[in-house]
C-alpha positions in Angstrom: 83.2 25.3 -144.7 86.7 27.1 -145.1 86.9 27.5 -148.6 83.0 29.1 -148.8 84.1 31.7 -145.8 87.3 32.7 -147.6 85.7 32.8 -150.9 82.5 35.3 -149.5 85.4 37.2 -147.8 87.1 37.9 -151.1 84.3 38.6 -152.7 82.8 41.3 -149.8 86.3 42.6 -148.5 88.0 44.4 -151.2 84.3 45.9 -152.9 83.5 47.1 -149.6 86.7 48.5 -149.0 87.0 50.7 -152.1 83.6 51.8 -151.8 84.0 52.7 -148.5 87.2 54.7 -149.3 85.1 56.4 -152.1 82.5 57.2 -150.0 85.4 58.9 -147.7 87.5 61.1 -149.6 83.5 62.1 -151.2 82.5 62.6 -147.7 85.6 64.6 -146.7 85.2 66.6 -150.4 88.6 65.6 -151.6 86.7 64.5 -154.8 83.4 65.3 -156.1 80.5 62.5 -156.1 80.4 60.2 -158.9 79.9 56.8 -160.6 83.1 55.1 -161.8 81.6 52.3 -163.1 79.4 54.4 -165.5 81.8 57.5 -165.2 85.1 56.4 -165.3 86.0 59.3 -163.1 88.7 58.0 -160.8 90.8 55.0 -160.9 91.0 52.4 -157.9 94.7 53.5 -157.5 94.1 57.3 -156.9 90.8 56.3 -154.8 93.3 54.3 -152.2 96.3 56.5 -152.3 93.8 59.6 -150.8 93.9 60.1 -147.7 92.0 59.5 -145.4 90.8 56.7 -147.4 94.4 55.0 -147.7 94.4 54.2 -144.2 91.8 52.0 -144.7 92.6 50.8 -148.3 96.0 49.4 -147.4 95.3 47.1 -144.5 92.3 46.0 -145.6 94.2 45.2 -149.1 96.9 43.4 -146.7 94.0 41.4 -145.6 93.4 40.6 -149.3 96.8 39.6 -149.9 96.6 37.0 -146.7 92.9 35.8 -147.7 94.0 35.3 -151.7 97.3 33.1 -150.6 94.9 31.0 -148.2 92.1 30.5 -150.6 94.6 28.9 -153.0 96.2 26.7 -150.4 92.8 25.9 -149.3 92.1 24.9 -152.8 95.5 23.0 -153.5 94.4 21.1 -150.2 91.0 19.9 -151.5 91.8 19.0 -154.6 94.2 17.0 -153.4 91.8 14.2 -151.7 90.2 14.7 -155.5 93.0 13.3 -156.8 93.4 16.1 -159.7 96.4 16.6 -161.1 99.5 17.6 -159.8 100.2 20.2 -162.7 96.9 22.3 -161.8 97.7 22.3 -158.3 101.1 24.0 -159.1 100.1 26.9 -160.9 97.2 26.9 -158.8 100.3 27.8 -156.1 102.3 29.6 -158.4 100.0 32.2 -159.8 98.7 32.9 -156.1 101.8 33.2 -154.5 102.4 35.7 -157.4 100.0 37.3 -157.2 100.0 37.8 -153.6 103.5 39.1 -153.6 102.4 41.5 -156.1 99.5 42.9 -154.3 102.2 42.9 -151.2 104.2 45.1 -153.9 102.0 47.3 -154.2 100.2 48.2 -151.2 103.9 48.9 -150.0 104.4 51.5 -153.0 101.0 53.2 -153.3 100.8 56.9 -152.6 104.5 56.7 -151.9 106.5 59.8 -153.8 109.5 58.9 -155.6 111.9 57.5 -158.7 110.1 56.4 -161.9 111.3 52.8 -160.1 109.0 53.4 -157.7 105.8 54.6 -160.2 107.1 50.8 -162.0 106.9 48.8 -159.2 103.6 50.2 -158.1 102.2 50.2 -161.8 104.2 46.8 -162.5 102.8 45.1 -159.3 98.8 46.2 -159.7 99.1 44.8 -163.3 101.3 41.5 -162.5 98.6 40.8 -159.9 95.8 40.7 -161.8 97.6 38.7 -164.7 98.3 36.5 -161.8 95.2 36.1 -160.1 92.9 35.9 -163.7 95.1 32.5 -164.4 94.9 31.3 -160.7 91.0 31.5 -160.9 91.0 29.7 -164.5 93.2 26.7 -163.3 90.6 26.7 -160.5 87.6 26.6 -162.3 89.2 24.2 -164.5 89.9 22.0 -161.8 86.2 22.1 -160.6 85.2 21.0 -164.2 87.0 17.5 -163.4 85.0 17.3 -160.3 81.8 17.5 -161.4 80.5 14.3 -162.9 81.7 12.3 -160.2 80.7 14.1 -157.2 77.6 15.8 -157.7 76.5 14.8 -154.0 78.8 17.4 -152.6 79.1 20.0 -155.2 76.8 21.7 -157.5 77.1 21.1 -161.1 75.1 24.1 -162.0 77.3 26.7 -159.9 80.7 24.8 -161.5 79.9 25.3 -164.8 79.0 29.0 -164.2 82.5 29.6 -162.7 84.1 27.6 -165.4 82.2 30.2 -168.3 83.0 33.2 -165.9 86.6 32.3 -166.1 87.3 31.5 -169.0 85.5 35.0 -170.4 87.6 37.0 -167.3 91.0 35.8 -169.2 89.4 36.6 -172.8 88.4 39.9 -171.8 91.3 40.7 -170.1 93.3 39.1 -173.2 91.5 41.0 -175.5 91.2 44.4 -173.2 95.0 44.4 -172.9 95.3 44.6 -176.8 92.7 47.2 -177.6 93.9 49.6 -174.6 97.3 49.2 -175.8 97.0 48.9 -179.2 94.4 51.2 -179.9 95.4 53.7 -176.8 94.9 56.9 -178.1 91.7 56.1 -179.6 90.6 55.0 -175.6 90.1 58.2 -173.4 90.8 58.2 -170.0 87.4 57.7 -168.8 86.8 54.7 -170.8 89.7 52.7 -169.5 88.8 53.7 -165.7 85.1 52.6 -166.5 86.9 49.5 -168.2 89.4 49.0 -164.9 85.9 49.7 -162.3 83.7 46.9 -164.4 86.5 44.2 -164.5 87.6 44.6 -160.5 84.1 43.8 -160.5 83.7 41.2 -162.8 87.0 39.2 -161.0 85.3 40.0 -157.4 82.1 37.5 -158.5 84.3 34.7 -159.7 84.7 34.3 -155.6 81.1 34.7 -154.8 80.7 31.9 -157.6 83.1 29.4 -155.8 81.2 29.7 -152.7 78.5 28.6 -154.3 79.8 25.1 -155.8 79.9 23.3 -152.6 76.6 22.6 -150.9 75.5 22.2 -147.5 77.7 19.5 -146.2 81.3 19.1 -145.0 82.5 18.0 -148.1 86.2 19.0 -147.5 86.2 16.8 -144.8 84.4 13.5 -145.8 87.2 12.7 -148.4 
């Protein structure tokens, strides 16, 4: 199925890629080896900006960007045989599109030198995108919920509600990581809210690998 393929590629495509580009700019001894997820020793940003690593980060990012926009489509396209409702399937569409044109955003600015506009639009984009993709997931999740008692030949009950739970607790922690970090800021040290931005990248990236397991081994898409 579609919808499994694109959902195992956003799950495998942008872990690999930043570990990969770790793994470089290690390799090459631009930075020193390290955990970020226990360390909190680089960001993601400074990570794809380095060359050589960036010329891999950024078109496999672009490949992101396209993947995201089809996955929702994809989505908005099933649901529709499902019959669920028109006002999930908008921001379904809304928040990826966003959040696809903010990714765009900023792949185009990262490691580029310039203004303070420039810093904001590549600071502005990263965050808008991940504002943008948390609610796109949780509208999707939530659509799956409505599908579940009356279809539970084609999808898995089981794998729905663990994408439901996993949503909804992506947009609390993010909700209530937003406030500490900025709230609370200079009680966070730098480390923390790398190890914080490593573990949620990582936390998001499963929500995919979830989705590809709601719909079992049958054309579903198709039989509607």
């Amino acid at each position: 199925m579609l919808i499994q393929r694109l959902s195992l590629g956003l799950f495998i495509i942008p872990l690999v890629t930043v570990f990969v580009c770790l793994g470089v700019v290690i390799a090459f001894n631009i930075y020193e080896p390290c955990n970020p997820f226990i360390n909190g020793c680089y960001t993601i940003s400074r990570i794809g900006r380095s060359h050589p690593g960036v010329l891999i980060f950024k078109p496999m990012m672009l490949i992101t960007a396209i993947l995201i926009i089809a996955y929702c489509f994809e989505h908005i396209r099933i649901f529709k045989k499902f019959l669920i409702s028109k006002i999930y399937l908008n921001l379904i569409l809304l928040f990826g599109l966003v959040s696809t044109i903010c990714l765009l955003i900023y792949i185009l600015f990262l490691g580029v030198e310039g203004s303070e506009i420039w810093k904001f639009m590549r600071r502005g984009g990263i965050f808008i995108y991940i504002i943008s993709l948390v609610f796109a997931q949780f509208f999707i999740a939530l659509s799956y919920k409505k599908l579940k008692d009356d279809y539970q030949v084609i999808v898995s009950s089981k794998a729905i509600r663990i994408t439901f739970y996993h949503s909804l607790m992506i947009v609390i922690f993010g909700f209530v990581l937003f406030l500490f970090t900025n709230r609370y800021l200079q009680l966070t040290t730098w480390n923390t809210r790398i190890i914080i931005e490593w573990n949620y990248f990582l936390f998001m990236s499963l929500f995919f690998l979830n989705t590809y397991f709601v719909w079992k081994k049958i054309d579903a898409t198709n039989r509607v």
